[in-house]
Wavefront OBJ file of the C-alpha trace (Angstrom):
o trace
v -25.681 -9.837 35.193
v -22.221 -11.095 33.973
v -21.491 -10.846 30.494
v -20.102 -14.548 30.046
v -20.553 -17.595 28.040
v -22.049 -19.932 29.954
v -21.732 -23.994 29.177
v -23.723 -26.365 31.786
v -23.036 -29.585 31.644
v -25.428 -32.286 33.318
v -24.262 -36.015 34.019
v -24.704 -39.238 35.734
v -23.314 -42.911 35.712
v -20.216 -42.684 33.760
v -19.741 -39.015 34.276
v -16.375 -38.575 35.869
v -14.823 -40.784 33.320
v -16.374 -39.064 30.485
v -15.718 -35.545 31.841
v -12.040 -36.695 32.463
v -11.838 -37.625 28.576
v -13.492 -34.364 27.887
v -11.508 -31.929 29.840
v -8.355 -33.561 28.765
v -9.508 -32.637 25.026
v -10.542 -29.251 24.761
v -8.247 -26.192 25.127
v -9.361 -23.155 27.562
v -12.880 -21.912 26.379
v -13.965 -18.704 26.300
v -17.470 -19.354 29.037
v -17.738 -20.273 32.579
v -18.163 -24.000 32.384
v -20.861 -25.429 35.142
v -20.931 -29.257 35.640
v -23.882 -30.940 37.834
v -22.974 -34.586 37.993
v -24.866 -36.545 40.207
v -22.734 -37.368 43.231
v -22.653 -37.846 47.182
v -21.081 -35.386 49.258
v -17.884 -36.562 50.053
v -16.923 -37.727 46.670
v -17.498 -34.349 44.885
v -13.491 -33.200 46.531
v -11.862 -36.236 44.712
v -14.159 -35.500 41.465
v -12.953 -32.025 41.281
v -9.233 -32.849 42.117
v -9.443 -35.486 39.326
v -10.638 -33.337 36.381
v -8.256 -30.627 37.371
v -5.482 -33.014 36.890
v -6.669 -33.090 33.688
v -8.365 -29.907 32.467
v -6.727 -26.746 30.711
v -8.930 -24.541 32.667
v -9.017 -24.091 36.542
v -11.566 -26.420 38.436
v -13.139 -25.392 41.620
v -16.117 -27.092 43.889
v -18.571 -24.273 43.557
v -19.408 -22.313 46.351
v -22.171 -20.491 47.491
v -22.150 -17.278 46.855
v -19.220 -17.137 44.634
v -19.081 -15.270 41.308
v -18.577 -17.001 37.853
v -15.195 -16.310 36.190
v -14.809 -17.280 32.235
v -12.850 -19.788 31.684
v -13.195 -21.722 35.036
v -14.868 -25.001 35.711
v -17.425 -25.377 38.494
v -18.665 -28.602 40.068
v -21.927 -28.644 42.113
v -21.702 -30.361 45.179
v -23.179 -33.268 46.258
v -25.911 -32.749 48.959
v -26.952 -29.094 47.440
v -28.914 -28.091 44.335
v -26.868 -25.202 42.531
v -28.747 -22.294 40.471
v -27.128 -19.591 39.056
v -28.628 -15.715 40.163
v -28.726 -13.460 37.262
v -26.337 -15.965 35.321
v -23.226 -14.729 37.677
v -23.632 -15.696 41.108
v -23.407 -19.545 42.470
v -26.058 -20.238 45.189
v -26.411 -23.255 47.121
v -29.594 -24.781 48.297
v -30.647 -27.592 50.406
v -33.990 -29.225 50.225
v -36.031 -32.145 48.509
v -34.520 -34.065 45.690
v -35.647 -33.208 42.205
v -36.087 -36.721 39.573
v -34.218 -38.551 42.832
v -31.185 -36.523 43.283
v -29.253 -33.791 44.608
v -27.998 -32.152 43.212
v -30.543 -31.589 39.830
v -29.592 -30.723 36.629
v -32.902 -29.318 35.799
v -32.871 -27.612 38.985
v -29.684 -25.692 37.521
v -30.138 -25.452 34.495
v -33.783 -23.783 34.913
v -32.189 -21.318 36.947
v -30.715 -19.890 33.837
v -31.882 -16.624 32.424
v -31.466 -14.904 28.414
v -27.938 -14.128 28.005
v -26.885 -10.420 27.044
v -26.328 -9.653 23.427
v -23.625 -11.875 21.795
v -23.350 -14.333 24.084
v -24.196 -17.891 24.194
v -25.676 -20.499 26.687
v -25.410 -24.035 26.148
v -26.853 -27.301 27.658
v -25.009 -30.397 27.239
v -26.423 -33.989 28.811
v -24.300 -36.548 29.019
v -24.164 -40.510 30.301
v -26.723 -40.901 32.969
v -29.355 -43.271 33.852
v -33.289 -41.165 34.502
v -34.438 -38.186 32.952
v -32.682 -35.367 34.894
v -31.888 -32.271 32.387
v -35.173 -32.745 29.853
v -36.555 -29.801 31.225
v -33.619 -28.394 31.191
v -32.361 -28.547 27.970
v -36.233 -27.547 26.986
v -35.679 -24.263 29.075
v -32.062 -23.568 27.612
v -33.716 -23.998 24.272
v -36.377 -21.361 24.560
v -33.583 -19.164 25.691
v -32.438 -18.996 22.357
v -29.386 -20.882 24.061
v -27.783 -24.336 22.119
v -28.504 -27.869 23.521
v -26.250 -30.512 22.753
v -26.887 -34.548 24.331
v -24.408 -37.423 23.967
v -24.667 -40.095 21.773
v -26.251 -43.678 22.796
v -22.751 -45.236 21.841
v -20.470 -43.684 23.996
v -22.803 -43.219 26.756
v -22.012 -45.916 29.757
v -25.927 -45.173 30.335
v -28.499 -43.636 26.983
v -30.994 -42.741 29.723
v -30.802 -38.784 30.634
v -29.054 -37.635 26.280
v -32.178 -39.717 25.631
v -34.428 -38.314 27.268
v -33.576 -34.706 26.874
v -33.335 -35.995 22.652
v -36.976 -37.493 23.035
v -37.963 -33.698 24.143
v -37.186 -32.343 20.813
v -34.946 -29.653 22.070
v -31.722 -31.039 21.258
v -30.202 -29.273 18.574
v -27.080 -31.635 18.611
v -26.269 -35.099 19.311
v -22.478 -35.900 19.296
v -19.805 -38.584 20.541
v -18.253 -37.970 23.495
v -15.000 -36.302 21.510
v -17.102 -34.252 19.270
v -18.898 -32.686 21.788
v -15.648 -30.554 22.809
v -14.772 -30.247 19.118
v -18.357 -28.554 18.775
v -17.826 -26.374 22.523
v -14.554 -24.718 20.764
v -16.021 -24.020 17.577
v -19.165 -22.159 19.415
v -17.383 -20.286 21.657
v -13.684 -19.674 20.481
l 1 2 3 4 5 6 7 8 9 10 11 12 13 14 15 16 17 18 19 20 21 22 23 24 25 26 27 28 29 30 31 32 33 34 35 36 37 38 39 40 41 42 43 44 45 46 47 48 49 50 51 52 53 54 55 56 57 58 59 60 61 62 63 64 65 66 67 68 69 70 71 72 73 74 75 76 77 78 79 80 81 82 83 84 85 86 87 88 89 90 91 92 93 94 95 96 97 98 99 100 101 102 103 104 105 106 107 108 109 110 111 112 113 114 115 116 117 118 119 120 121 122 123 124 125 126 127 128 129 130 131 132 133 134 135 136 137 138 139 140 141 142 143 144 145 146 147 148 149 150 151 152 153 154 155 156 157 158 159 160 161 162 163 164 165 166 167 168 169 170 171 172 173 174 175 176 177 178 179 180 181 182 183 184 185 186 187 188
């Protein structure tokens, strides 16, 4: 198991917009940063090249297989469920949708396991219609990790922060631009 900091971000409708304002906010972070936003394959290329035109820290589709690296951004893409083996290794699976989509953020984010001493795992749902990342958050939150879900303000959609607030998990709910604000101070 890698010894890194590990934020996983889930989104939906409005997520490439919000993830653009994000990314262009926050300064490199000390974590591998894993973002499952709900998109077709084919559109998950553009996505990627977008927020790297925008982010302080490299972004890469993930790829199966590949090994985390603190202070990169990964996108899932579309067409594949991601999970992460022993918190360090990207793999790729086909198969049924989970809540209607592929790929799931409870799917990844269920995959996660108890970080090593000092280190810190975070959930974080933003904009998106359903209720895809509840369980998730619920699992990162009996990791001892922190959950954080947008506000119902600057959310295009309240559906999935509301959801995974209505779960009780949610140890945060933030603005858009606080979010990062709250990302640096946990992990720089």
């Amino acid at each position: 198991m890698v010894n890194n900091n590990i934020v996983m971000i889930g989104v939906s409708t409005g997520g490439p917009i919000a993830l653009k304002r994000l990314f262009a906010e926050i300064p490199p972070l000390n974590a591998v940063l894993v973002i499952v936003l709900h998109i077709p394959p084919g559109m998950d290329y553009k996505i990627a090249r977008s927020l790297a035109a925008v982010a302080s820290m490299p972004v890469a589709l993930a790829a199966d297989g590949e090994y985390l690296r603190s202070g990169h951004i990964y996108l899932a893409p579309g067409g594949f469920h991601l999970k992460l083996e022993g918190n360090s290794r990207i793999i790729l699976e086909e198969g049924a949708r989970v809540n209607f989509v592929q790929p799931s953020i409870d799917v990844a984010m269920k995959s996660l396991h108890k970080p090593l001493k000092k280190r810190r795992i975070i959930g974080v749902i933003m904009t998106g219609m359903g209720k895809d990342g509840a369980e998730g958050i619920r699992h990162v939150k009996a990791l001892g990790g922190v959950t954080i879900a947008q506000d119902a303000v600057t959310s295009a959609i309240y559906g999935m922060p509301k959801a995974a607030v209505e779960t009780g998990a949610v140890d945060f709910v933030f603005p858009l631009m606080k979010i990062g604000k709250k990302l640096l101070e946990l992990l720089n």
